[in-house]
C-alpha positions as CSV (number, residue, x, y, z in Angstrom):
1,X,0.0,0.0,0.0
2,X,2.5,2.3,1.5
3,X,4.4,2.2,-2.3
4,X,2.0,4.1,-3.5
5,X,1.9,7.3,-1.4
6,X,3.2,10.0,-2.6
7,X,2.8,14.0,-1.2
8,X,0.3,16.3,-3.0
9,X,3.0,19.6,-1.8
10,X,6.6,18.5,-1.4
11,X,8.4,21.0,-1.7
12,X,7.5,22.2,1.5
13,X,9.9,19.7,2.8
14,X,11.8,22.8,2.7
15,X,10.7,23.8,5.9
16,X,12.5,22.2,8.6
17,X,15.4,24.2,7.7
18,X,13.4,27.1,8.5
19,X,13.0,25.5,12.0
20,X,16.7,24.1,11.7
21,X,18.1,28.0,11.1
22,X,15.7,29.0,13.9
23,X,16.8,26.6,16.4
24,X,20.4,27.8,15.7
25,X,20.2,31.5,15.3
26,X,17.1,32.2,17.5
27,X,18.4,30.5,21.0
28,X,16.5,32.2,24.1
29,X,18.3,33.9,26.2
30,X,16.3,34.6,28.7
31,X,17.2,31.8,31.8
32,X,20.6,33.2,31.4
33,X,19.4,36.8,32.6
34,X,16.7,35.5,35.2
35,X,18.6,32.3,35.8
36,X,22.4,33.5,36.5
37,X,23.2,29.5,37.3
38,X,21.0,28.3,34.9
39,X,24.3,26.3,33.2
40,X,24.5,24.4,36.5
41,X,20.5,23.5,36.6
42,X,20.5,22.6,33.0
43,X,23.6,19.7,33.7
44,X,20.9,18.3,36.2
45,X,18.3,17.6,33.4
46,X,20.3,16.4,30.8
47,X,17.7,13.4,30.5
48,X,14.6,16.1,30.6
49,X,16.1,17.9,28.2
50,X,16.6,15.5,25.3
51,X,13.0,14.0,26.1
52,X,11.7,18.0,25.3
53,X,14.1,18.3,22.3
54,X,12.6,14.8,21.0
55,X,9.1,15.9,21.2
56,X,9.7,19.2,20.3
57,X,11.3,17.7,16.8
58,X,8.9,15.4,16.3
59,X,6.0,17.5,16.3
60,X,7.6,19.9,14.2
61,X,8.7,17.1,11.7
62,X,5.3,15.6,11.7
63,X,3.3,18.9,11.2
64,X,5.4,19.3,8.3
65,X,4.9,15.8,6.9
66,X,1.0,16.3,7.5
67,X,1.5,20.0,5.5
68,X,2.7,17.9,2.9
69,X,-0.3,16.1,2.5
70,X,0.5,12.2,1.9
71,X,-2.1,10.8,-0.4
72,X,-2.9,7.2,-2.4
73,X,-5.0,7.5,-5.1
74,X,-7.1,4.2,-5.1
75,X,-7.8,3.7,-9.1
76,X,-11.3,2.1,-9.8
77,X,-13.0,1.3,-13.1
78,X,-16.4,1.1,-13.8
79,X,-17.5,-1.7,-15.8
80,X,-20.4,-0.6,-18.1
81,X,-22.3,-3.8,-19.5
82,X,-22.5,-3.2,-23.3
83,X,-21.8,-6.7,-24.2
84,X,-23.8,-9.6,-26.3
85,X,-26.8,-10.8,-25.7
86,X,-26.4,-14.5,-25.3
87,X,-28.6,-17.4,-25.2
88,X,-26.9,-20.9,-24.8
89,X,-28.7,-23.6,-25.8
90,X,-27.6,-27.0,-24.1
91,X,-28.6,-30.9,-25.2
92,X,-29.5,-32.6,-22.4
93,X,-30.9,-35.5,-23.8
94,X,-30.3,-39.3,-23.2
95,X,-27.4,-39.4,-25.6
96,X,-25.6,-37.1,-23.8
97,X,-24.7,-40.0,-21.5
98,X,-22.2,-41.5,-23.7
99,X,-18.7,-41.5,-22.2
100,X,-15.1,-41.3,-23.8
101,X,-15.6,-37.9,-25.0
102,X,-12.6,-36.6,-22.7
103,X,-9.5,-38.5,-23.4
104,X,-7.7,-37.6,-20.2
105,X,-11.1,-38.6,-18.4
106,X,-13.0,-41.3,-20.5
107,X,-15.3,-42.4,-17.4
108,X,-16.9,-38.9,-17.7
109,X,-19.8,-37.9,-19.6
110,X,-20.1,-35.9,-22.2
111,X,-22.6,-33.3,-20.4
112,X,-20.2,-33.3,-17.5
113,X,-18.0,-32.4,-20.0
114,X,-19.9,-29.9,-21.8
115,X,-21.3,-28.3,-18.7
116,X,-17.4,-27.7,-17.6
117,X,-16.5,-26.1,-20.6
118,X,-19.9,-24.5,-20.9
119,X,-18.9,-22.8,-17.1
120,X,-16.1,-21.4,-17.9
121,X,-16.9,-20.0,-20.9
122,X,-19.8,-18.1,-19.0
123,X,-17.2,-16.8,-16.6
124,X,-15.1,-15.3,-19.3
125,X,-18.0,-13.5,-20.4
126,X,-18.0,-11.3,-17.9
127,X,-19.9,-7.9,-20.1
128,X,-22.2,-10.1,-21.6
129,X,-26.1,-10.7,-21.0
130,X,-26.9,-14.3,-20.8
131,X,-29.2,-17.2,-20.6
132,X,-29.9,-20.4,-20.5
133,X,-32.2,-23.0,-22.6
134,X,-32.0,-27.0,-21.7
135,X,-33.8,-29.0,-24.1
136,X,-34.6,-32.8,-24.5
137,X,-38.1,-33.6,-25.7
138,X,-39.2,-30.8,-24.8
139,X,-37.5,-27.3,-23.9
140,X,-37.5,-24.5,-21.0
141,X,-35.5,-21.7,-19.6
142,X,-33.4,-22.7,-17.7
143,X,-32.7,-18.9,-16.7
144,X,-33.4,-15.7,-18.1
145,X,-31.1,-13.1,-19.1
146,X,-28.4,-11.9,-16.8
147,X,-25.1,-10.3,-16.4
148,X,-24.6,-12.2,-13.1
149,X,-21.9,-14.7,-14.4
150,X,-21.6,-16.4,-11.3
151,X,-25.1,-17.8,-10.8
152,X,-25.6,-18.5,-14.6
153,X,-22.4,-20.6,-14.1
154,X,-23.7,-22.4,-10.9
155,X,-27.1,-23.2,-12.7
156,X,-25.2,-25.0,-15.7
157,X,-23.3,-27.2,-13.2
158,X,-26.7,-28.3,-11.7
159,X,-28.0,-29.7,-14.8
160,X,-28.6,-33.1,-15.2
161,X,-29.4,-35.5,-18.3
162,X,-32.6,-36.4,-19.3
163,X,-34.0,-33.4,-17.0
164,X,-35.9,-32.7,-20.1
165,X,-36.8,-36.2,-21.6
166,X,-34.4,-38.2,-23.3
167,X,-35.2,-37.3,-26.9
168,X,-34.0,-34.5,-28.9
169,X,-36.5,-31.3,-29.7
170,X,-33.2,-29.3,-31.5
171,X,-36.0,-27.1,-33.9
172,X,-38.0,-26.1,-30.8
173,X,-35.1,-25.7,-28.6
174,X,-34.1,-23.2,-31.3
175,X,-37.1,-21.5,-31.2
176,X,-37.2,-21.4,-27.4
177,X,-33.4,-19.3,-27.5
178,X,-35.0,-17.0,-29.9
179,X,-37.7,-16.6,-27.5
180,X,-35.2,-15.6,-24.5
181,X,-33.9,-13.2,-26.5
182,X,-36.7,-11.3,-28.0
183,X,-37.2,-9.9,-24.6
184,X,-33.5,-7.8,-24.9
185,X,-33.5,-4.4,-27.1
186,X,-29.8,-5.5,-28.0
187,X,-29.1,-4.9,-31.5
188,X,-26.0,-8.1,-31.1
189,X,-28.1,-11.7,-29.9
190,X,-26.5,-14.5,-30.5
191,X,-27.8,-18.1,-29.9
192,X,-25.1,-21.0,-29.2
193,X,-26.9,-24.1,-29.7
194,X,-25.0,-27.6,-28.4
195,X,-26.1,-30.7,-29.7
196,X,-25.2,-34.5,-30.0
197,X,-27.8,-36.0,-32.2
198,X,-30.2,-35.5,-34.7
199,X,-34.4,-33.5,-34.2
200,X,-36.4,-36.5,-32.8
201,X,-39.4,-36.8,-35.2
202,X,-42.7,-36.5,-34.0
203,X,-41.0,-34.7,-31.0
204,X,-39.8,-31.7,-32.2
205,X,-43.4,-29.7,-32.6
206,X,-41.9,-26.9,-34.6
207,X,-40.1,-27.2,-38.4
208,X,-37.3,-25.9,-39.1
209,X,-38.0,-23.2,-41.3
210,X,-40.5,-21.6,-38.5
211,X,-37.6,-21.5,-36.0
212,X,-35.2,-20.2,-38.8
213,X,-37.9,-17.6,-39.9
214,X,-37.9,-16.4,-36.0
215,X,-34.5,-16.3,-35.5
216,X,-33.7,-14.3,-38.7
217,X,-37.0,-11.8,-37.5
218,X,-35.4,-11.4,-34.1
219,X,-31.6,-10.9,-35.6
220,X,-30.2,-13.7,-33.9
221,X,-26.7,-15.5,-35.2
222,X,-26.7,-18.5,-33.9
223,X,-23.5,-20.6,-33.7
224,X,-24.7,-24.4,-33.6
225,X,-22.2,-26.9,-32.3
226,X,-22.6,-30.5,-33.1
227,X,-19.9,-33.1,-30.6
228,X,-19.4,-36.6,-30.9
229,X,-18.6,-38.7,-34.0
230,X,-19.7,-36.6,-37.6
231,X,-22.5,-39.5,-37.8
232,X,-24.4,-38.7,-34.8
233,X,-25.5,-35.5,-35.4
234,X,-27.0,-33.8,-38.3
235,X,-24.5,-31.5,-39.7
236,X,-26.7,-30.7,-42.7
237,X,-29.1,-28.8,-40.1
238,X,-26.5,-27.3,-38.7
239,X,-24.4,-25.7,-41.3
240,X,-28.2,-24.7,-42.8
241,X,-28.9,-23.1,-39.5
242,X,-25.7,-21.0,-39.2
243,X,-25.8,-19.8,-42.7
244,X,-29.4,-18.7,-43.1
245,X,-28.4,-16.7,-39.6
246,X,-25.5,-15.7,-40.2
247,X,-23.2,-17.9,-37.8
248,X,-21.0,-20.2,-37.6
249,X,-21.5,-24.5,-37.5
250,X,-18.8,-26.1,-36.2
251,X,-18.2,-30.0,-34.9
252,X,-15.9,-31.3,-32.0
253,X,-15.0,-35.0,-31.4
254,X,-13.3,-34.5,-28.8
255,X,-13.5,-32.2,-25.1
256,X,-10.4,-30.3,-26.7
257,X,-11.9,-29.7,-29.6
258,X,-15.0,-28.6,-28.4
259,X,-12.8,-26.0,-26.0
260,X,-11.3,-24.4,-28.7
261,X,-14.8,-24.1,-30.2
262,X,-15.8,-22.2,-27.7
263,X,-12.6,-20.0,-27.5
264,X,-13.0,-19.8,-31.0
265,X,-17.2,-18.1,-30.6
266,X,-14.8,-16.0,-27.5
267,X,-12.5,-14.7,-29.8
268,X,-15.6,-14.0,-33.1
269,X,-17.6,-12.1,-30.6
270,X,-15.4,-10.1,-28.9
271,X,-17.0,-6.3,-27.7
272,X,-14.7,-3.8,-27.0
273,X,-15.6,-1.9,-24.1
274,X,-14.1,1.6,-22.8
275,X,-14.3,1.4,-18.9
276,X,-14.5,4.6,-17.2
277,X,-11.6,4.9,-14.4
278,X,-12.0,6.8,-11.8
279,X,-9.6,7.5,-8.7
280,X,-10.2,8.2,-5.2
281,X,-8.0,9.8,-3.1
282,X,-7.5,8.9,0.1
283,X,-5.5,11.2,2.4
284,X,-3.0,10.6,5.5
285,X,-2.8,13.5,6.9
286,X,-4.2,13.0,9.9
287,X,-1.5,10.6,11.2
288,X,1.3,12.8,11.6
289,X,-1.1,15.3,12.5
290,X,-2.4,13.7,15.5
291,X,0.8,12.5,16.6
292,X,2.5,16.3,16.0
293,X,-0.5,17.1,18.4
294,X,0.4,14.6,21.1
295,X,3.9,15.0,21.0
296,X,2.8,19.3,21.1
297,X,0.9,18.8,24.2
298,X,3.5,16.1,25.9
299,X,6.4,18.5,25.4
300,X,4.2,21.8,26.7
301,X,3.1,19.6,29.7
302,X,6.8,18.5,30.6
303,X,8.2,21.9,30.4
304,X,5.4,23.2,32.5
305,X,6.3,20.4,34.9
306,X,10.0,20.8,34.8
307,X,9.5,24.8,35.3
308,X,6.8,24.2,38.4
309,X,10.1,22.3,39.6
């Protein structure tokens, strides 16, 4: 902390030689023309009279210090949210149970690996409005927009499979994402839709084209991920959903490639935003102020005393 003070006036430093020049030149003489033997007395309080000169400098020294005005400034920034609009839209369906998906942890699940990588991309999101759509059979909000990073990560890591049926309503999940974010003004909403398998006919109560036709209404790129091996899911769809939007489709075998997916969306959908900084200044002057004041009133009180004697 203390490497970062500095004095608003320092030149006035300067004035203990003031005090030095008046200590030397402006000696009182007055105990020697009441006092005669005052030399003699004075040899008798040697130990009184260093205690007084200590004080006597230490007020003066601190008084100057506090005339200097020590200061920190304490930089803030505030953090203006003028980010994206994101909904992610996560596959929770039976197939999401398969394992092997994470090389390094094969026992592991691929929605326990999704929902990990899914977390912290939320948390790197920090400006950025978000929410949440699971979807199985059938599809719900999960949570509705917010900037609160923290809780929106906490609510992915609760999810479990099959939480919304085990099949696979990708069209009306879709849909659902679009819905989330028609309730923003943002002119930048983007959907990220996750998936692992193909729209479960007879499931999925809403084509297609209607969820295309309200995505492209709304203004909403979506970036649709498909994981597992290029046969399980339909990348047809998927590639047909990012262009007619205006995203991006991609596909990940593999947990590390569905990481760099995500850094990849990071890095496409980047805002630049100009924090304001501010800085508070907090002031010290009132140390070597108070203890200039103590020191003032211990010396006055000791000289009284001494002189009483």
């Amino acid at each position: 902390m203390f490497d970062l003070l500095y004095f608003e006036f320092p030149r006035l430093v300067f004035l203990i030689f003031f005090f030095i020049a008046c200590e030397t030149l402006c000696k009182m003489k007055l105990p020697s023309l009441y006092f005669p033997h005052a030399a003699q007395f004075m040899k008798s309080s040697v130990s009184s009279s260093k205690l007084l000169f200590f004080l006597k400098w230490t007020a003066i020294v601190m008084m100057i210090l506090a005339l200097m005005s020590p200061v920190i400034d304490e930089p803030y920034e505030l953090e203006p949210k003028k980010g994206h609009e994101i909904a992610l839209i996560i596959d929770a369906s039976q197939s999401m149970q398969a394992r092997g998906f994470d090389m390094r942890n094969p026992g592991v699940s691929r929605f326990d690996v999704v929902k990990a990588i899914v977390g912290d991309f939320i948390k790197k999101r920090e400006s950025d409005n978000m929410g949440l759509v699971v979807f199985g059979a059938y599809s719900f909000i999960a949570s509705p927009l917010t900037y609160d990073e923290n809780i929106l990560a906490r609510i992915v890591s609760q999810l479990q499979i099959g939480m919304a049926g085990k099949y696979t309503a990708l069209y009306e999940s879709l849909a659902q994402g679009v819905k989330l974010l028609k309730m923003s003004d943002s002119k930048s909403k983007i959907a990220i839709l996750l998936t692992d398998g193909y729209s479960t006919e007879g499931v999925d109560k809403i084509p297609l084209k209607v969820a295309l036709d309200m995505a492209k209404k709304e203004g909403v790129k979506v970036y649709p991920i498909g994981i597992g091996h290029a046969n399980e899911y339909n990348s047809a769809v998927l590639l047909k959903i990012a262009k007619e939007t205006g995203g991006v489709a991609f596909g990940a075998s593999s947990a590390d490639e569905l990481k760099a997916v995500y850094e990849k969306i990071d890095s496409l959908e980047k805002v630049e935003i100009k924090n304001e900084t501010f800085t508070y200044m907090k002031y010290y002057y009132f140390y070597p102020l108070f203890i200039a004041l103590m020191a003032l009133m211990l010396y006055v009180y000791l000289r009284n005393k001494r002189g009483a004697n």
